[in-house]
Phi, psi and omega in degrees: 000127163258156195165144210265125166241174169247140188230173157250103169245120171303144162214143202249122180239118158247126197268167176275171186303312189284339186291310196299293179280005153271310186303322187293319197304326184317295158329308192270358174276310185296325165309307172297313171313305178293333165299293180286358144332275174355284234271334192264354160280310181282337129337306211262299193323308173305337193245335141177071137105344191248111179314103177277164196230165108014274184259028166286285156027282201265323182291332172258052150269301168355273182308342178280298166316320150304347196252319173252091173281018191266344197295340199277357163318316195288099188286175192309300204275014158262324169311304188316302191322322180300313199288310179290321155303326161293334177275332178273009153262355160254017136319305191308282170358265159358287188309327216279306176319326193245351144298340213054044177254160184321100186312324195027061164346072165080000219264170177302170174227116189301149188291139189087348182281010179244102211215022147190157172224150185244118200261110197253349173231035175300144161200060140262161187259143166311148171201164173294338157218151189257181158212123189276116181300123154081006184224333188114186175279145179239109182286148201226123162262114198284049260251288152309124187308148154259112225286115154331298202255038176254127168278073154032053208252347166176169171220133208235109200258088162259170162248147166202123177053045177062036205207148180249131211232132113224141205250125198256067182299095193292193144216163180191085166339135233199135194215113202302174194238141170318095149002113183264171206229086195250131189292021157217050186309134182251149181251138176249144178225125147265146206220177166239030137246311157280135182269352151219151155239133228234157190275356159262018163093013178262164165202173174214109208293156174280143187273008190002089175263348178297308197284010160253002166256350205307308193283343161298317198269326158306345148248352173284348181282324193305313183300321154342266209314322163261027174286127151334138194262156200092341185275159167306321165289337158300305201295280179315305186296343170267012191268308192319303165335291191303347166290285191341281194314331196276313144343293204285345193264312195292298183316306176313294252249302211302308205310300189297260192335301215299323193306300165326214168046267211294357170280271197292003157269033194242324209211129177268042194174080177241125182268141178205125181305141169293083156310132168256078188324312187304293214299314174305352215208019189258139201291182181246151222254155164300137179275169175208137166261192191297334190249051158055039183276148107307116185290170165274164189204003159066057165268358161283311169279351174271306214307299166325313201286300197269027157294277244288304180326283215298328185299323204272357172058034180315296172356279214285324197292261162014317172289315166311337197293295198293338200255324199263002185275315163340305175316321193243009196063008184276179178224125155252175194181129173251124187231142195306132181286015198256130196047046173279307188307331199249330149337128212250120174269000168299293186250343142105013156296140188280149174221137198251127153201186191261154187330334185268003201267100173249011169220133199266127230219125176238167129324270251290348164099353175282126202219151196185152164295134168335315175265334187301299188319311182282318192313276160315304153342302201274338159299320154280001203253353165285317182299322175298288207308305192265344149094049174252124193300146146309000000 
């Protein structure tokens, strides 16, 4: 089957000193434009009742730009962009309100909280050196090929950690690898000392890589925190910080893809449980007793539980499964979690235990590691879910 996908290709850019500082200035005009958005749809909502739009918006920057001429620095269509990021979080907003889920309003965005601007009808292809509106030629370290026939669709100039990005989001036509029809589909469980254990008994330890920075990185935050804010030793301990994490993201991500990769080339056909991350990692409500006292509710031992969940990448990794399996001719499938951990996968009885509990024990004489034990579990309830004989 053909059909047009979109991928995103990164590229490591260095703009020059003069270039570095017109982007920072940009970042704090787009960062301002978007605060006084903000601030002028919730005025006019407040004072009665009327919901400003996208393109009221968009129609005064012109008349904005005369009253601010530094706006005009700015090219036009990244100001459109800003205004269009602010409407699609008050859609989200809307939708979330109207799911009956957590609304998450909005916020203002803080000096340092702006880090790329997007040129939304860029359509040049990468080279070793671009040229950017409003910045000039930029030199690009060309890392990767660019597919001849893939098409261009914007182009997005960030920062992270003090290191420069551009990202060329593409569209390209794509003609899928058959679905092989391989006699061994595995069912997956993740976990945090294995981060899956697979239903033919491999596994792959969690790499922790958040708790292996913890303690490097809790003292450059300490320090931080007794820096003049603002001071050149401030400036410098947040860059650190902001490395420290930026590292710790680049490995995660390394993993996370390599792992993906060696799964499916292991197996054309993998089930892994539907997870709600958010829920998991959601704090535990306060207790109260009868005379209005606060109980203990283990927000200490949770507060650990969900480092460990966001460190181990759970979120992300199951996504990764699904966008790269099309690519190899594989299948994936998420099958519901409930009691694949407490299930006998012998005799199909419930056994109930607790988290610390790391082997799994029946009457029935099936004695198994725990995740493995879930692993199956989840391999047989994909396999029913597909009415495919065992």
């Amino acid at each position: 089957m053909d059909f047009v996908i979109r991928r995103a290709y990164k590229y490591r850019v260095y703009p020059t000193k003069a270039q570095i500082s017109n982007l920072e200035n940009q970042f704090s005009m787009c960062r301002h434009l978007y605060n006084r958005s903000l601030a002028e749809r919730i005025d006019a909502y407040k004072k009665d009742g009327t919901t400003i739009t996208y393109d009221q918006q968009q129609n005064s920057l012109p008349e904005l730009k005369k009253g601010r001429p530094w706006y005009k620095g700015v090219y036009s269509q990244v100001l459109q962009d800003v205004l269009r990021r602010l409407d699609k979080g008050y859609q989200a907003f809307f939708r979330r309100a109207g799911a009956g889920g957590k609304p998450g309003f909005p916020k203002f965005r803080k000096r340092g909280q702006w880090n790329s601007i997007t040129y939304p009808q860029y359509r040049k292809r990468p080279d070793p050196v671009i040229t950017v509106p409003k910045i000039g030629k930029v030199r690009l370290v060309y890392h990767r090929e660019f597919p001849e026939d893939a098409t261009v669709k914007m182009l997005t100039i960030t920062r992270e950690a003090g290191k420069w990005f551009a990202c060329f989001p593409a569209e390209l036509p794509f003609i899928a690898e058959p679905e092989q029809n391989l006699p061994d589909p595995l069912g997956t469980d993740l976990g945090l000392i294995d981060f899956f254990h697979a239903s033919d008994g491999s596994h792959v330890p969690v790499p922790k890589l958040l708790r292996k920075k913890e303690k490097q990185l809790g003292r450059l935050q300490r320090r931080l925190a007794k820096a003049k804010k603002r001071s050149e030793k401030y400036h410098r301990l947040l860059k650190a910080v902001r490395k420290c994490h930026y590292r710790i993201k680049c490995r995660r991500s390394d993993f996370l893809h390599k792992t993906a990769n060696d799964l499916l080339k292991k197996s054309g056909l993998i089930f892994y449980e539907d997870l709600r991350i958010s829920d998991m990692i959601r704090r535990p409500r306060p207790k109260q007793d009868g005379d209005g006292k606060y109980l203990p509710n283990n927000a200490s031992a949770k507060a650990g539980l969900n480092k460990s969940l966001a460190d181990a990448g759970w979120g992300k990794f199951p996504d990764i499964l699904k966008y790269k399996s099309p690519y190899l001719g594989k299948k994936t499938l998420a099958v519901p979690p409930r009691y694949t951990s407490q299930v006998c996968s012998s005799c199909g009885e419930i056994v109930k235990k607790s988290l610390s509990a790391r082997t799994h024990r029946y009457a029935c004489g099936f004695v198994a590691n725990r995740d493995l034990n879930a692993a199956l579990n989840i391999l047989r309830i994909g396999m029913d879910t597909l009415r495919v004989p065992t």
